[in-house]
C-alpha positions in Angstrom: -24.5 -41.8 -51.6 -21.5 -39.5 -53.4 -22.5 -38.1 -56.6 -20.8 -39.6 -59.4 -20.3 -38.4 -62.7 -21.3 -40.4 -66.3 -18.4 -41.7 -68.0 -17.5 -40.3 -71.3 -18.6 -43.9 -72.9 -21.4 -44.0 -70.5 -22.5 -40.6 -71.8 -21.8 -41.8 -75.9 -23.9 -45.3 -75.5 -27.2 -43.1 -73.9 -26.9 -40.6 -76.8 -26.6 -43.4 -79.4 -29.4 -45.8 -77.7 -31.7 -42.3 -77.0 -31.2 -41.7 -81.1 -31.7 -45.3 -81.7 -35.1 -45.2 -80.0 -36.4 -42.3 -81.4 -35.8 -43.4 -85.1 -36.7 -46.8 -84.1 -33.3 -48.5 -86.2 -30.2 -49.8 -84.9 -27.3 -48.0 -86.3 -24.3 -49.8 -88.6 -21.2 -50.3 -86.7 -19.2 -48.5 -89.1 -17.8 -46.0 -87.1 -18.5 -43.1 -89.3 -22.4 -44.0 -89.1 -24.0 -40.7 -88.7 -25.9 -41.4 -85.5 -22.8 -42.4 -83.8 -20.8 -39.5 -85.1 -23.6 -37.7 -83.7 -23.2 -39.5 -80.2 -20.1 -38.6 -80.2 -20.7 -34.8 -80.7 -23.2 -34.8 -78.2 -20.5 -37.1 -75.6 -18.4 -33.9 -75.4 -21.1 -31.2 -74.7 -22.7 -33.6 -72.3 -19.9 -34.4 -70.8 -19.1 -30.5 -70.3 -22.3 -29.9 -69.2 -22.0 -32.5 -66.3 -18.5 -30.9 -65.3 -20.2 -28.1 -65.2 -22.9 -29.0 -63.2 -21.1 -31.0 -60.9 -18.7 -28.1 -60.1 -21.4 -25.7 -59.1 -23.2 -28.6 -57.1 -19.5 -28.4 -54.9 -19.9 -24.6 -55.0 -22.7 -24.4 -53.0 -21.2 -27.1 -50.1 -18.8 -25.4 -47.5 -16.9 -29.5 -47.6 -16.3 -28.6 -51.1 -16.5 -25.0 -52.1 -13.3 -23.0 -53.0 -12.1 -19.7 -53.5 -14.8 -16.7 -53.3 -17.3 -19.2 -53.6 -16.1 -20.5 -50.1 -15.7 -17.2 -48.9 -19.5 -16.3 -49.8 -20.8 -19.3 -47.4 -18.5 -18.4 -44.6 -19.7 -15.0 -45.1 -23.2 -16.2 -44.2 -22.2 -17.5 -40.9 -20.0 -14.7 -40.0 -16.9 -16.3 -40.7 -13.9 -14.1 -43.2 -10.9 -15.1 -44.1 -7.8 -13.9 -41.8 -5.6 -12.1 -43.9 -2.1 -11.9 -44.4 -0.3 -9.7 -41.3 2.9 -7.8 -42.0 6.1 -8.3 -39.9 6.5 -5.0 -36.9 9.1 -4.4 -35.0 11.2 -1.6 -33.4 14.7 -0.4 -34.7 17.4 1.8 -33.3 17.7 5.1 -35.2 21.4 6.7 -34.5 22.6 10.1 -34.8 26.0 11.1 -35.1 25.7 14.4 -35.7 25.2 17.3 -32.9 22.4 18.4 -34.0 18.8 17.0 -34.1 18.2 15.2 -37.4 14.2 14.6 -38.8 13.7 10.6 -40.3 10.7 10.9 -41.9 7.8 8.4 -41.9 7.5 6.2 -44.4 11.6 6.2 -44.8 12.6 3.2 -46.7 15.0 0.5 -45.0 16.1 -3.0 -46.8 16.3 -5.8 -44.5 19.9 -6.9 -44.8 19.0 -10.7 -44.9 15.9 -11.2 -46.9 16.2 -8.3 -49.2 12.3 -7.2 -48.7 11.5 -3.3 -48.1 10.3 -1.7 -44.9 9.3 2.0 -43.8 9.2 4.0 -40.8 5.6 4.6 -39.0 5.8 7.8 -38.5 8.4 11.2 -38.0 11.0 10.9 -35.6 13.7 13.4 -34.5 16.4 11.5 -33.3 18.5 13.8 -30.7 21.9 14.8 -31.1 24.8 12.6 -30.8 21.9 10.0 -29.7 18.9 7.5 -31.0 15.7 6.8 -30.9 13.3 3.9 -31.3 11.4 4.1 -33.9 8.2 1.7 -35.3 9.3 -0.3 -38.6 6.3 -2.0 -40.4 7.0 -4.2 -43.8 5.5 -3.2 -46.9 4.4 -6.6 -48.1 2.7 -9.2 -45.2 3.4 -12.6 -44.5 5.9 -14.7 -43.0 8.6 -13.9 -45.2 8.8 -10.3 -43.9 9.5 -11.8 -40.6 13.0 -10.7 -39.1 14.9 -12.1 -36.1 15.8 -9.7 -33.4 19.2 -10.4 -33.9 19.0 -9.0 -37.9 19.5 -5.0 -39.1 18.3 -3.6 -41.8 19.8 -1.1 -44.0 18.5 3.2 -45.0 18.1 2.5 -48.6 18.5 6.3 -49.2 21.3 7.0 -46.9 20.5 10.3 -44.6 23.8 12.2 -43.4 24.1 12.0 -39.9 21.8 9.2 -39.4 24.1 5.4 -39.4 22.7 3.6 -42.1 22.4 0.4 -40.0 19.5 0.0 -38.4 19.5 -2.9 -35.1 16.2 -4.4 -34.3 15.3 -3.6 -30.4 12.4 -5.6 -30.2 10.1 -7.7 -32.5 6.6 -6.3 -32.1 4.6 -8.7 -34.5 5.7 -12.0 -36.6 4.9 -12.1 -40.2 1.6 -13.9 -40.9 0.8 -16.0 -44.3 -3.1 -15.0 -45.2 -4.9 -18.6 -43.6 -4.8 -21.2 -45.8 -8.5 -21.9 -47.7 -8.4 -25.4 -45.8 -8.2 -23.9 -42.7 -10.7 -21.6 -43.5 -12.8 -23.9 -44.8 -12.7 -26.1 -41.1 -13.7 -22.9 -39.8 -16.6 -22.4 -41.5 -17.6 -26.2 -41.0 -16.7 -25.5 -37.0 -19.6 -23.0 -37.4 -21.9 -24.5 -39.0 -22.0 -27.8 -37.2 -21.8 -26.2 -33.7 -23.2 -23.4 -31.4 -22.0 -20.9 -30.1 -23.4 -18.3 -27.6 -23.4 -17.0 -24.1 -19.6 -17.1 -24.3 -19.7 -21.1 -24.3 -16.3 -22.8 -25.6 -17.7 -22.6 -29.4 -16.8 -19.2 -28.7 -13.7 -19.0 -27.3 -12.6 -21.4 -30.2 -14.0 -18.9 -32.7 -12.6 -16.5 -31.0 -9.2 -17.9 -30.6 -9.3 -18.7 -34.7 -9.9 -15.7 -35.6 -6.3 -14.5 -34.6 -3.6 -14.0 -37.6 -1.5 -17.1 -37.7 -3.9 -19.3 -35.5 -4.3 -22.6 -36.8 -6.6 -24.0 -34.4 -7.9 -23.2 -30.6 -8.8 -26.1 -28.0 -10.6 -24.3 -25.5 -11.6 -26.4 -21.6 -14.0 -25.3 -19.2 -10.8 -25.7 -16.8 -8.0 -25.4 -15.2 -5.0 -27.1 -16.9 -4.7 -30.5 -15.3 -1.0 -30.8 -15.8 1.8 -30.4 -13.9 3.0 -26.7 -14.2 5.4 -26.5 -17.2 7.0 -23.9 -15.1 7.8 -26.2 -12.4 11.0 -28.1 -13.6 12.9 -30.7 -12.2 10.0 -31.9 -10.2 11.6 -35.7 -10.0 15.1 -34.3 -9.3 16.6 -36.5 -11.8 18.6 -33.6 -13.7 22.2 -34.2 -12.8 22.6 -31.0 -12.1 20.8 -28.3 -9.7 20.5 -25.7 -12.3 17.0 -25.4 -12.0 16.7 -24.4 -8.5 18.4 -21.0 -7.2 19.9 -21.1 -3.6 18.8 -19.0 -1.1 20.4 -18.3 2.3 23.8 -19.5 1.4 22.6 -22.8 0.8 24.6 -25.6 -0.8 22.7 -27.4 -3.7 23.4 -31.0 -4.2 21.8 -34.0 -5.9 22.3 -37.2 -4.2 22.1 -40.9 -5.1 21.6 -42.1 -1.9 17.8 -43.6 -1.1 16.3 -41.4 -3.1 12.1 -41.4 -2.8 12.1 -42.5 -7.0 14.0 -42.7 -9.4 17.9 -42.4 -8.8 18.3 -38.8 -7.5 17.3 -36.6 -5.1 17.7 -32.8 -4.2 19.9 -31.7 -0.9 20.0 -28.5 0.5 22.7 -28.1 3.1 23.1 -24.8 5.6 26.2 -23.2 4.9 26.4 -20.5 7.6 23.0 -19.5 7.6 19.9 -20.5 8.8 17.0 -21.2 7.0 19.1 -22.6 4.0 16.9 -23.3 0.9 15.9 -23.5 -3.0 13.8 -21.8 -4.8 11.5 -21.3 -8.3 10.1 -18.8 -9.4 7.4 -20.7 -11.1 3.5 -19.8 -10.1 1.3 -16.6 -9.9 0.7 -14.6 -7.5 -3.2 -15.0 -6.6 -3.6 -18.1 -8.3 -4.9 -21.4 -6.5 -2.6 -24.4 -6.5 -2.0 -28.6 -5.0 1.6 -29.4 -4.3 3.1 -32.6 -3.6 5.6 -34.4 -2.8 8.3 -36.0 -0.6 11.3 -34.9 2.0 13.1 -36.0 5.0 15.6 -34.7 7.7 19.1 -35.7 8.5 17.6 -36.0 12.1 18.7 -32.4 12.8 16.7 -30.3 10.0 13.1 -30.1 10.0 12.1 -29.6 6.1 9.4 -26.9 5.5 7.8 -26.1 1.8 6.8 -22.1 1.7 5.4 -19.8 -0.4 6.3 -16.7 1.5 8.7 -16.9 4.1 6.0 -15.7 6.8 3.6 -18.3 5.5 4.8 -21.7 5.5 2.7 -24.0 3.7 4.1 -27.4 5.4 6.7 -28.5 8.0 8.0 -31.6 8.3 9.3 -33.5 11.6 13.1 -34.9 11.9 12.6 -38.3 10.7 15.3 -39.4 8.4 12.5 -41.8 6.7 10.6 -40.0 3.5 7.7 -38.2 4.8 4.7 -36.7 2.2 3.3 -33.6 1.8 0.5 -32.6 -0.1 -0.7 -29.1 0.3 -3.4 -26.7 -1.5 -2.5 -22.7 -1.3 -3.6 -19.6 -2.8 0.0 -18.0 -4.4 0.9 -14.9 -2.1 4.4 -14.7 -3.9 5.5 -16.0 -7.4 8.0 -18.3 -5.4 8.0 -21.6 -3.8 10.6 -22.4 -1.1 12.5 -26.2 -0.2 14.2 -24.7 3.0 16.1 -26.4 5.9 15.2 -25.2 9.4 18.4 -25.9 11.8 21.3 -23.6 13.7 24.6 -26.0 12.7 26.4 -26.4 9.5 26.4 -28.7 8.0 23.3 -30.2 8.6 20.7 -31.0 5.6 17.1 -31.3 4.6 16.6 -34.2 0.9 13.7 -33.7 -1.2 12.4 -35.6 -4.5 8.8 -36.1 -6.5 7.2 -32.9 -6.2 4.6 -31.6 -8.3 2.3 -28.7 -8.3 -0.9 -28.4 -10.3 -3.4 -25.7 -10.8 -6.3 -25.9 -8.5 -9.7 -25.3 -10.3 -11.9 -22.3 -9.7 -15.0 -20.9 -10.9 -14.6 -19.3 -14.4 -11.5 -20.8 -14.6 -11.0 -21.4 -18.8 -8.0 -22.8 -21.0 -7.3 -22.3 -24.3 -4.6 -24.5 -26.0 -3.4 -22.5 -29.5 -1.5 -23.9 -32.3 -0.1 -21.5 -34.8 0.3 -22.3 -38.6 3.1 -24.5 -39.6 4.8 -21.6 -41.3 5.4 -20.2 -38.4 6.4 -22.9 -36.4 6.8 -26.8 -38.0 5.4 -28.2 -35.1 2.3 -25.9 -34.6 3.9 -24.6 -31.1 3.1 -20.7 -31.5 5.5 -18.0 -30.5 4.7 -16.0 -27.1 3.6 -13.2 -29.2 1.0 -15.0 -31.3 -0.4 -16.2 -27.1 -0.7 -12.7 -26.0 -2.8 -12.0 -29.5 -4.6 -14.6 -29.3 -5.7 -13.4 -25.4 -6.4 -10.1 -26.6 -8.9 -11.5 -29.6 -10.5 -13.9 -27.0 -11.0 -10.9 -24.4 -12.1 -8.2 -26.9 -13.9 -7.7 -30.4 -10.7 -6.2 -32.8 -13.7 -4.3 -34.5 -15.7 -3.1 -32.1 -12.6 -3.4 -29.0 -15.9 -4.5 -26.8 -15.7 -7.0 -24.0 -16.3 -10.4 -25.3 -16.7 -13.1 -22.5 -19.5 -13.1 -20.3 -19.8 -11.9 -16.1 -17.7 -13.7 -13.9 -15.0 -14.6 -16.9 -12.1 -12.8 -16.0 -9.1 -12.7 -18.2 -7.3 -13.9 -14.5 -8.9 -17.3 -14.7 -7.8 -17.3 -18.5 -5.3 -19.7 -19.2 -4.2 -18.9 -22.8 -1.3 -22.1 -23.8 1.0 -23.3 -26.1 0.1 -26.7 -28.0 2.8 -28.9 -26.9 3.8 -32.3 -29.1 4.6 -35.9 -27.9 6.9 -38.3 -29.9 5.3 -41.2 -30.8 8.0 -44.2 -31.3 7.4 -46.6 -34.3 8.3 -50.2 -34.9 8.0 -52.1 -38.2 8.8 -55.9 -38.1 10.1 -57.7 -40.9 9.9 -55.8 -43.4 10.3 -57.3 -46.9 11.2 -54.7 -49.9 13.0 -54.6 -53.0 16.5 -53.6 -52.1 16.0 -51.1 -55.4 13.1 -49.0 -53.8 14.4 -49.9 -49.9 15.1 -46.4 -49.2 12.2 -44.4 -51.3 9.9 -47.0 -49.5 11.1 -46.3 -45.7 10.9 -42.4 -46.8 7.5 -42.8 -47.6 6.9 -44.4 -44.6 8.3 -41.7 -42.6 6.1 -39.2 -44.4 2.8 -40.9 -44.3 2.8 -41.8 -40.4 3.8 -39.0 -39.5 1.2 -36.6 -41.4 -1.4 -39.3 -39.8 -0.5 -38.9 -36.4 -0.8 -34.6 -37.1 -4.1 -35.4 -38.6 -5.2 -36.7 -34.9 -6.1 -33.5 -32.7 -7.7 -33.6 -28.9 -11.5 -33.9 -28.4 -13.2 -31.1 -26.8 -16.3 -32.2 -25.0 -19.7 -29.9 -25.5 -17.6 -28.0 -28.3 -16.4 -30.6 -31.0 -19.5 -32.6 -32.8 -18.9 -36.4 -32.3 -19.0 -37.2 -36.0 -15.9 -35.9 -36.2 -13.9 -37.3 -33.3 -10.2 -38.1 -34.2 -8.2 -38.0 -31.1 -7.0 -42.0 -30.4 -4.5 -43.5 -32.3 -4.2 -47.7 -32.8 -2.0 -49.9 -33.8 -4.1 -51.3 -36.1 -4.3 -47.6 -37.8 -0.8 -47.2 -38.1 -1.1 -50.7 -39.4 -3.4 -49.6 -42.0 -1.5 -46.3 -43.2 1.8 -48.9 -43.2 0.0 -51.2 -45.4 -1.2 -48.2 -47.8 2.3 -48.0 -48.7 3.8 -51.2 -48.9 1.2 -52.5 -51.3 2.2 -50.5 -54.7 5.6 -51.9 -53.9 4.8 -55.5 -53.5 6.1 -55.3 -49.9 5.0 -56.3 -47.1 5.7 -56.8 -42.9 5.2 -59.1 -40.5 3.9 -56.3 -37.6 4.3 -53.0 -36.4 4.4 -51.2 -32.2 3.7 -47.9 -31.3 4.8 -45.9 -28.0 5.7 -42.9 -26.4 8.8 -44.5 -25.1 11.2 -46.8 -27.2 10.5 -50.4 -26.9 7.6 -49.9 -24.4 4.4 -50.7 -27.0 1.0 -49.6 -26.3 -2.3 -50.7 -28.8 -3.8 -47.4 -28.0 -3.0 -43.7 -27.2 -5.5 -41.4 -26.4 -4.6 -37.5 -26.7 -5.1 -35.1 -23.7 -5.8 -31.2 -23.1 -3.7 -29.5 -25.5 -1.6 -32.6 -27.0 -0.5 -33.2 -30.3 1.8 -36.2 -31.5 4.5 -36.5 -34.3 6.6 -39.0 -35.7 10.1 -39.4 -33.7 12.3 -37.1 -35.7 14.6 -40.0 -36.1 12.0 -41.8 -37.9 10.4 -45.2 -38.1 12.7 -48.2 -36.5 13.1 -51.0 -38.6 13.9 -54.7 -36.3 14.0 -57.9 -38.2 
């Protein structure tokens, strides 16, 4: 049951009837009766006093603690506060003198867009008539330090010799915000209603969270069971044949002609050469993996799928009819091969539908990250904040030791990008004010959409069930819909929800590493 505080006239009738009592006589109703003007006195300290008492009650709750106080809980299950990380990078020092010139560290630069001050890490002599790279750091952290690789920034004390425009060679570390206290606070919450130990996935989410600009970590006991981001134009439906890079003078085409699904498929014709082909570059070396997928001959080619061309993984016969393949390999090269085998031009080998998919091993981990919204709206963190957040996973930052137990290798470590599905929205006849129309719709916009990012992927043996929040309903939607028509006196006759437009679903359950948002076009509205 919630703890709930006495009104102020609840507190005034228990001082009045506890007076009352004592003195055994009812008191006038005149409101300048002194019992009741001493009620009233006493309402106000009372009524302090239970603030005060109800505030330090929160205080000592993790749900509802706040500043230091919080801080002083998550200190007592190991848990601090990420603070703010200044912006890094690397910037182009130029001499054009002929002789050596000495920047000193701590030299102060301006960045030419923001305004904010950065210094040099250390001395640098910069050759003559050349340049050196040298470490720029911010002076003040956070995301607003942050500058593009394609900014300069500016020697505020100009050095003769030495151009004052500084170009940025490479950005070394974002700009990180210090975490938010709600985050912090889910942190401490993660650790005090779960376990860690022995390396488990409590870990490697704590782990993971403990990385500047890490909003949350979703770590499986898997491989990832998606088709490889990496692979593209799996289905062959892109118009074009940009994603595939010829090999053996090949001609690239897509055809419309019987394709295996869809309405395209991918040709490669011999132009010259034998062994015409297309290419990715698309898996790891030394990693396990399934492919699938479909091809056929002209009658003269025999289609083969390789991975090196000494190795080939499957060859097809010279039917002109679609023939599967479905093969698991070990990656000996960081390429796969669609090749033609045949001696005359200009004979052709078609193939469509192909995925590939990580094959699971022993030890084999993922951990899906999602960076603060500051840094990204959508969550989706930078590469950078990826190969921090595998560095924090693999070793303590205080102590640098080894973190995961035997037989976790950072090999079998997939560390991934959060990635975000539209969810399409439909609201049926919709009646509203034509005065409010527009505030009501924005409203709309902005409450289903912050409820779909308040739905986050399930984690089995790491996320406590209580607080499983990874499905959403129509019948939800329906709710947060109705939240906001009411106050206006509006109302609607239904609502749909999909991840494609005009294809409705009642349910939509989140998978490894999925997030959802509102289509950026916003709710659609059909009478």
């Amino acid at each position: 049951m919630p703890f709930q505080l006495p009104t102020s006239q609840e507190v005034y009738e228990r001082s009045l009837s506890n007076y009352e009592s004592r003195l055994n006589q009812n008191s006038p109703l005149a409101d300048k009766a002194f019992l009741r003007v001493l009620a009233a006195v006493d309402t106000g300290n009372y009524t302090e006093l239970n603030r005060y008492a109800a505030f330090q009650i929160e205080q000592t709750l993790a749900l509802t603690a706040k500043g230091t106080r919080l801080e002083d809980i998550g200190s007592n299950y190991g848990v601090t506060k990420t603070p703010a990380v200044p912006f890094q990078c690397t910037g182009r020092l130029r001499n054009d003198s002929g002789s050596p010139i000495l920047v000193e560290g701590n030299t102060l630069l301006i960045g030419d867009s923001n305004g904010l001050r950065y210094v040099t890490d250390q001395d640098y002599t910069v050759p003559a008539s050349g340049f050196i790279d040298a470490g720029i750091t911010a002076q003040v952290a956070g995301t607003a330090s942050t500058l593009p690789d394609t900014e300069t920034l500016s020697i505020a004390n100009p050095i003769t010799g030495i151009q004052t425009v500084v170009s940025i060679v490479t950005v070394d570390q974002i700009g990180i915000d210090q975490e938010s206290e709600e985050s912090y606070r889910r942190r401490v919450l993660n650790e005090i209603r779960t376990t860690g130990g022995g390396g488990n996935g409590v870990d490697y989410r704590t782990w993971a969270e403990q990385t500047p600009g890490v909003e949350r970590a979703f770590p499986y006991s898997s491989a990832p069971i998606y088709p490889l981001t990496t692979f593209v134009d799996g289905d062959c439906e892109d118009p074009t044949t940009a994603a595939w890079t010829p090999t053996n003078g090949a001609l690239l085409s897509k055809v419309t002609t019987s394709p295996h699904g869809g309405v395209r498929a991918l040709r490669v014709t011999r132009n010259g050469l034998n062994y015409p082909g297309a290419y990715q570059d698309c898996i790891e070396t030394g990693k396990r993996y399934r492919l699938n997928g479909w091809a056929r001959s002209d009658g003269n080619a025999y289609p083969i799928v390789l991975n090196y061309w000494d190795l080939p993984l499957w060859l097809g016969d010279l039917s002109t009819s679609w023939q599967a393949f479905d093969v698991v390999f070990e990656a000996v090269d960081d390429r796969l091969y669609f090749v033609g085998f045949t001696a005359s031009d200009p004979d052709y080998v078609d193939f469509d539908d192909m995925i590939v998919i990580r094959e699971l091993l022993p030890g084999d981990r993922t951990v899906y990250i999602e960076c603060d919204s500051t840094i990204d709206p959508d969550g989706v963190p930078p590469s950078s904040l990826l190969d921090d957040a595998r560095q924090y996973i693999n070793y303590d930052p205080v102590t640098g030791k080894s973190r995961p137990p035997l037989g976790h290798t950072n090999e079998n470590l997939e560390v991934l990008p959060i990635f975000r599905t539209v969810v399409f929205v439909e609201i049926r006849g919709l009646i509203v004010d034509p005065g409010v129309e527009a505030q009501v719709k924005s409203e709309l916009d902005d409450a289903v959409d912050q409820y779909f990012r308040s739905v986050v992927p399930f984690v089995d043996g790491v996320d406590p069930v209580i607080t499983r929040n990874d499905t959403i309903t129509d019948i939800n939607v329906s709710r947060v819909v109705q939240d906001i028509l009411d106050p206006y006196g509006a109302n609607a006759s239904g609502i749909g929800i999909g991840i494609e437009p005009d294809v409705f679903l009642g349910s939509y359950m989140l998978s490894m590493g999925e997030l959802i948002k509102l289509d950026p076009g916003g709710i659609i509205y059909v009478p």
